[in-house]
C-alpha positions as CSV (number, residue, x, y, z in Angstrom):
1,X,-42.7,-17.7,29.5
2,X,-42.1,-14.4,30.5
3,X,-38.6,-15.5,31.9
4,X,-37.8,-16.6,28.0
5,X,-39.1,-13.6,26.7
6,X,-37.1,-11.6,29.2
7,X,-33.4,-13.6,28.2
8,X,-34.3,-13.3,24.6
9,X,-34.8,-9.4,24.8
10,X,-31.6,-9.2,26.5
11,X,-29.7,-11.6,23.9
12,X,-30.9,-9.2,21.3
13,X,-30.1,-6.0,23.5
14,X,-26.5,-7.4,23.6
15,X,-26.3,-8.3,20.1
16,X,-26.9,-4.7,19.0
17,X,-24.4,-3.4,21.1
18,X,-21.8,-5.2,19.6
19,X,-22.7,-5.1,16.4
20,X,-23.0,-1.2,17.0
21,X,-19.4,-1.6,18.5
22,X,-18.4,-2.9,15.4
23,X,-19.8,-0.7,13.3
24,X,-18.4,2.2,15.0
25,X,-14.8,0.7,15.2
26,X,-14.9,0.7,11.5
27,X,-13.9,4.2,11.2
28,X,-10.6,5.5,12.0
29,X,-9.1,9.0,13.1
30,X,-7.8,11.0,10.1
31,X,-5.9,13.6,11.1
32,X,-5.7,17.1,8.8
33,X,-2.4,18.2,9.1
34,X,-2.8,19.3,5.7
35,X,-5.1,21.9,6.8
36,X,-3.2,23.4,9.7
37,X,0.5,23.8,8.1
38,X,0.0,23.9,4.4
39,X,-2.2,27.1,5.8
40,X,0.6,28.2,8.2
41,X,-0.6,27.1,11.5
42,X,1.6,25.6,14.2
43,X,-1.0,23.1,15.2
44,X,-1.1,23.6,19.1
45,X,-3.0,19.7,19.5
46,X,0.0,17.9,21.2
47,X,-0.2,15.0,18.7
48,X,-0.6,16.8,15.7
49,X,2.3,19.1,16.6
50,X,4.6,15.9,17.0
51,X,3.7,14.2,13.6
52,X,4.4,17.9,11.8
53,X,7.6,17.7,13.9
54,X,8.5,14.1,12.5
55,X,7.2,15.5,8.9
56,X,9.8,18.4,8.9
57,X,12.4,16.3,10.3
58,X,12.1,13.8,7.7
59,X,12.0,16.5,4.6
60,X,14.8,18.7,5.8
61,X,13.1,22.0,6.8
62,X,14.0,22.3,10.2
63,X,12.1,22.6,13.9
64,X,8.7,23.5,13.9
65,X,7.9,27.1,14.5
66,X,5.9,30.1,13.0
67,X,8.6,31.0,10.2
68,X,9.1,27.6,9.2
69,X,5.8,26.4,8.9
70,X,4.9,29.8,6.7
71,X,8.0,29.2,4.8
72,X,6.7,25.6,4.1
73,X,2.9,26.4,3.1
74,X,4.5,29.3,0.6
75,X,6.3,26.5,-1.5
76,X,4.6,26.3,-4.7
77,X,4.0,23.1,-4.6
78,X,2.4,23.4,-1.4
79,X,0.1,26.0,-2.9
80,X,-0.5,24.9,-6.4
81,X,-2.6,22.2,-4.6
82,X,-3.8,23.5,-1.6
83,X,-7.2,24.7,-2.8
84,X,-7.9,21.1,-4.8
85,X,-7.1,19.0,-1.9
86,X,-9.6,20.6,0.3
87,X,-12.3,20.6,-2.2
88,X,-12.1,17.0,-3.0
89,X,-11.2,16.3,0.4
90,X,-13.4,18.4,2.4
91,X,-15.3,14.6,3.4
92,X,-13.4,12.1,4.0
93,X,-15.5,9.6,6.2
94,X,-15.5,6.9,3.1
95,X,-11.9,6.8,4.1
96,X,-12.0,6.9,7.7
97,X,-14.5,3.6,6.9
98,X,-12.4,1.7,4.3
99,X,-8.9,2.7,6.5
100,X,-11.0,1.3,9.6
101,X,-11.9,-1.9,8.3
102,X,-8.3,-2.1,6.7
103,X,-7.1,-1.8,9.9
104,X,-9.1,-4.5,11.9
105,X,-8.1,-6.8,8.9
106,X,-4.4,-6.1,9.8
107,X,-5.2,-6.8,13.4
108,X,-6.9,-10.5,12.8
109,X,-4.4,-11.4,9.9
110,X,-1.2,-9.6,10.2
111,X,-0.6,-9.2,14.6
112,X,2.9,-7.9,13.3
113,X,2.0,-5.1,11.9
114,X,2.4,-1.8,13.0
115,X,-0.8,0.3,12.7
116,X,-0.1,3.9,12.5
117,X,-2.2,7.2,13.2
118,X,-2.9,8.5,9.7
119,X,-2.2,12.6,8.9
120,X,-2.7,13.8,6.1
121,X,-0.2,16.4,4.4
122,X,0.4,18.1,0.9
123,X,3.4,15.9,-0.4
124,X,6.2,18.3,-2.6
125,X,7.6,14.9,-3.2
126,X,6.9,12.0,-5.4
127,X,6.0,9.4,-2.6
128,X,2.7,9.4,-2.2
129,X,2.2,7.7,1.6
130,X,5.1,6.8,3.8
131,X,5.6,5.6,7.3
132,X,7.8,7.3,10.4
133,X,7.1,6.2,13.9
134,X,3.8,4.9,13.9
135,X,2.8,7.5,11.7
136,X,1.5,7.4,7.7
137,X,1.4,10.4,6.0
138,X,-0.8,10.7,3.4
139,X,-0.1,13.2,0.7
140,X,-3.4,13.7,-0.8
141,X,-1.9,15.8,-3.4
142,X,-1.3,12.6,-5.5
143,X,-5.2,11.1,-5.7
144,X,-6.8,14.1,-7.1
145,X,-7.7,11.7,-10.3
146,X,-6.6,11.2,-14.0
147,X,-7.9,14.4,-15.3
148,X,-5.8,16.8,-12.7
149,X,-4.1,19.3,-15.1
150,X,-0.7,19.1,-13.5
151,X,-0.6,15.9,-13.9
152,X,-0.8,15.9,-17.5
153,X,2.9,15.5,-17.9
154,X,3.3,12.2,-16.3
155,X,2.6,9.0,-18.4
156,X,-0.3,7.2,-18.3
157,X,1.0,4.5,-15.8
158,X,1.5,6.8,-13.3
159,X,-1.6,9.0,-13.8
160,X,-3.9,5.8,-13.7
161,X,-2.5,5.5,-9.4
162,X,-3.3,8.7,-9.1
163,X,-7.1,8.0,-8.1
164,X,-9.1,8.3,-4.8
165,X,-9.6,4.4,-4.3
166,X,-6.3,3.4,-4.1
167,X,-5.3,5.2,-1.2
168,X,-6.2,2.3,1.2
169,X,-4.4,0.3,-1.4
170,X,-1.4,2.5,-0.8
171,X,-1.7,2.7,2.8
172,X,-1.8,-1.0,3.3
173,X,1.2,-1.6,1.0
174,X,3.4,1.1,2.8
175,X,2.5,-0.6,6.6
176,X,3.1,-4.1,5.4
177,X,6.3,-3.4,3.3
178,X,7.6,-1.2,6.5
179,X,6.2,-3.9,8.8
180,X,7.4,-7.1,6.7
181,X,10.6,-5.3,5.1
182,X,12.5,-7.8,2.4
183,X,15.1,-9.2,4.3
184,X,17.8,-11.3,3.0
185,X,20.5,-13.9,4.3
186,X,23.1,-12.5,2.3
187,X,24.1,-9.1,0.1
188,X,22.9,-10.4,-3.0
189,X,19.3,-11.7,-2.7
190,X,18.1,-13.8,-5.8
191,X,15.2,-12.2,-8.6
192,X,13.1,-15.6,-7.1
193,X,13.4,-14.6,-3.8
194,X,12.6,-10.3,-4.4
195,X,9.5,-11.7,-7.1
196,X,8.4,-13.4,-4.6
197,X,8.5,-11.0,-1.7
198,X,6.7,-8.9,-3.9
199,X,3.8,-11.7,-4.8
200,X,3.8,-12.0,-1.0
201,X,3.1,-8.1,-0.6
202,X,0.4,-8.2,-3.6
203,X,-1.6,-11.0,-1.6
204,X,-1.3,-9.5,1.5
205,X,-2.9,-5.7,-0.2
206,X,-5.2,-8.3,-1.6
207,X,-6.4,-9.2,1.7
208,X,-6.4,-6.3,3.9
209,X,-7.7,-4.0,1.3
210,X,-9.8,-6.3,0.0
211,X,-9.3,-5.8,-3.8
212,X,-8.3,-7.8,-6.3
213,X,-5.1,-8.9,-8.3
214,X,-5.6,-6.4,-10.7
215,X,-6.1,-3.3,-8.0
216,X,-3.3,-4.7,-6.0
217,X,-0.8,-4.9,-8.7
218,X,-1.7,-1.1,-9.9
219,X,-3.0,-2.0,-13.8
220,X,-5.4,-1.1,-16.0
221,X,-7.4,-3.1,-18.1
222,X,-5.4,-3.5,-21.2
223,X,-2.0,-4.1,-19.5
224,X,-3.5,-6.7,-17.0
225,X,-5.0,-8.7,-20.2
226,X,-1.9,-8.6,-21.6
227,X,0.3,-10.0,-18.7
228,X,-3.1,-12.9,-18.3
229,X,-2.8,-14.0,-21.9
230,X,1.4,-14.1,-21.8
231,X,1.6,-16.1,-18.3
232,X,3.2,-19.0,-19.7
233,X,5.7,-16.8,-21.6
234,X,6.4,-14.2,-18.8
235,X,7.8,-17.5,-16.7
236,X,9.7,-18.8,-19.4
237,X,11.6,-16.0,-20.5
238,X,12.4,-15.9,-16.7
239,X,13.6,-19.6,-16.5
240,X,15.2,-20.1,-20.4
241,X,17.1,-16.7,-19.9
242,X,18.0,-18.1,-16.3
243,X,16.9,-15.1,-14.5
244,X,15.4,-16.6,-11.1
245,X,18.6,-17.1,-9.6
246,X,20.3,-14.2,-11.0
247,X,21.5,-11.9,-8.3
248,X,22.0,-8.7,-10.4
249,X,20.1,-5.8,-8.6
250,X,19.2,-3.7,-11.8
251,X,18.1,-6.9,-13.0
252,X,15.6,-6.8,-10.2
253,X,14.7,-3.3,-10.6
254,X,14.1,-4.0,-14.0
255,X,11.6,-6.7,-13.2
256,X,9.6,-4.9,-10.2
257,X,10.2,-1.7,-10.0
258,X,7.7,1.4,-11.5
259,X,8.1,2.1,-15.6
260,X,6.8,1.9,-18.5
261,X,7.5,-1.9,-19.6
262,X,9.5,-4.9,-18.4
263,X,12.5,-4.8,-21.0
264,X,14.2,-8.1,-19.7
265,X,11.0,-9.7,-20.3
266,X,10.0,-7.9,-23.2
267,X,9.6,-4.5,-24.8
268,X,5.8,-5.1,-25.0
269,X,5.3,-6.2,-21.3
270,X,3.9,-3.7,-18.8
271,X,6.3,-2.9,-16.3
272,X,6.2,-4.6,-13.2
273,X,5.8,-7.6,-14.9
274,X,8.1,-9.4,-12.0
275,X,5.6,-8.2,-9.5
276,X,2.9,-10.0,-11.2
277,X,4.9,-13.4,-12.1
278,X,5.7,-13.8,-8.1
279,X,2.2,-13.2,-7.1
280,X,1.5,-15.7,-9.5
281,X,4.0,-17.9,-7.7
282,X,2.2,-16.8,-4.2
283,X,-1.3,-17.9,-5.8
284,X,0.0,-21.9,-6.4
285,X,2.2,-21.5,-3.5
286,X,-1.0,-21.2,-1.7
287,X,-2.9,-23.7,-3.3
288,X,-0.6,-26.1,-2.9
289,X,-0.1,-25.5,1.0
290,X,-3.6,-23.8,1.6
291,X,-2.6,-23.8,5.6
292,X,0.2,-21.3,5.2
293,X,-0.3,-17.9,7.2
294,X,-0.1,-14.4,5.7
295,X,2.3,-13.5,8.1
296,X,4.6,-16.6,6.7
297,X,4.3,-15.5,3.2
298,X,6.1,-12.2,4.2
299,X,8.8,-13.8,6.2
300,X,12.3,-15.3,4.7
301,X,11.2,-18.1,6.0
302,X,9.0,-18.5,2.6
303,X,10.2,-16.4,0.0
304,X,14.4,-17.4,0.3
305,X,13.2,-21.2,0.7
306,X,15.6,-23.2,-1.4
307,X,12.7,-25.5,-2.2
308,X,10.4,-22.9,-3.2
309,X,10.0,-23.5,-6.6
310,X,9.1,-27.6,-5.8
311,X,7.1,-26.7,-3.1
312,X,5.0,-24.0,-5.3
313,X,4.2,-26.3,-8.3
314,X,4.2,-23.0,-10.4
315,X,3.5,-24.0,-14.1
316,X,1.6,-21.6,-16.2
């Protein structure tokens, strides 16, 4: 009896340490550049000092020394946000938690991916995260929420991303669209091919961030009603106007890229609306070949398939 006892104990003992294991590789480094050079400190950490390197490098202002990093936290739009970044980032351990479960996602479902070290930085640009050797940089300047005053002058479809809880959204779109980049056979890829690269990307956010269509895709309530109640029309203005094989690259702007509506769709359709149509594509892809792979779905393999359209069964 006591011999069970004795294995049981030491079952449980084991148990907790892995499940403590897990629990404490949830969480993820997050690195403050933002509070080192935006203040003008050469950080002296070794890795720190190479990411601010990499930083400059890629915005144009030169090595990394005392002059230049001063010159750098004096830009006004370094300063006019220094003092809100630190007060609404002064914790950020919900986002060392989300970023760490986002990355053990990546590591079960996407082995391809590269996953960075994450810094954070005051952005003067309009990019809110990007990717440089195995780096994200996170410009918390852009998810200081709705009400921000200087952010009054953008619309309302770019104010509503500017929010706290989609920068794991953002961070797992910018590793999986630098990890998975469209890549296409020939110069001029198809609109079926880019929609559905981008339905591949929206499921893949889906997945790693663990959010929904809605969160993935960037809209808010109205807009995302809209698009669910015009489906059926979205994909037949795209097949009577014979768009999916067009190869016409403002064409394909037009359809996925960031604005205000979808014009070749319709003056009333939020923008994006491509985005949405091929992750609409992805979603009967899937259920039609339920065994597919994440990893597939962001490869040529799948989205420049000459039979995708028969093999998707798409019909709103």
């Amino acid at each position: 009896m006591n011999n069970i006892y004795s294995k049981l104990l030491f079952t449980l003992v084991v148990w907790m340490a892995v499940l403590s294991c897990g629990r404490h590789g949830e969480e993820v480094d997050i690195h403050r550049l933002d509070l080192e050079i935006s203040h003008g400190v050469v950080p002296e950490d070794s890795v720190m000092y190479k990411a601010a390197e990499k930083l400059f490098e890629i915005c144009g202002y030169g090595p990394v020394y005392f002059l230049s990093v001063c010159d750098y936290a004096d830009k006004s739009s370094i300063r006019e946000h220094r003092d809100a970044v630190e007060r609404e980032f002064a914790d950020m351990s919900r986002e060392r938690k989300s970023l760490g479960e986002l990355f053990g996602r990546m590591r079960r479902d996407l082995p391809g991916a590269d996953i960075p070290r994450v810094f954070t930085v005051i952005s003067p640009y309009t990019q809110s995260v990007f990717v440089a050797d195995s780096a994200v940089y996170l410009g918390l300047n852009h998810y200081l929420g709705t009400a921000y005053p200087p952010y009054e002058p953008f619309p309302e479809y770019v104010r509503r991303l500017k929010v706290r809880d989609r920068i794991p959204v953002d961070i797992a779109e910018a590793i999986i669209r630098t990890s998975y980049p469209f890549k296409s056979g020939g110069d001029y890829p198809q609109v079926l091919a880019r929609m559905a690269y981008e339905g591949a990307v929206a499921e893949a956010v889906m997945r790693m961030a663990d959010v929904d269509e809605q969160e993935s895709l960037g809209y808010n309530d109205e807009d995302y009603s809209w698009l669910n109640d015009n489906e059926h029309e979205i994909w037949d203005a795209l097949v009577s106007r014979q768009m999916l094989f067009n190869t016409d690259r403002d064409m394909i702007r037009s359809l996925v890229g960031v604005g205000p509506s979808t014009n070749v769709i319709s003056a009333s359709s939020p923008g994006r609306a491509g985005r949405y149509a091929g992750h609409r594509l992805v979603v009967s892809y899937l259920k039609a070949n339920p065994s597919v792979s994440l990893e597939s779905l962001l490869s040529p393999g799948f989205y420049e398939n000459p039979s995708l359209l028969s093999s998707a069964k798409y019909n709103p």
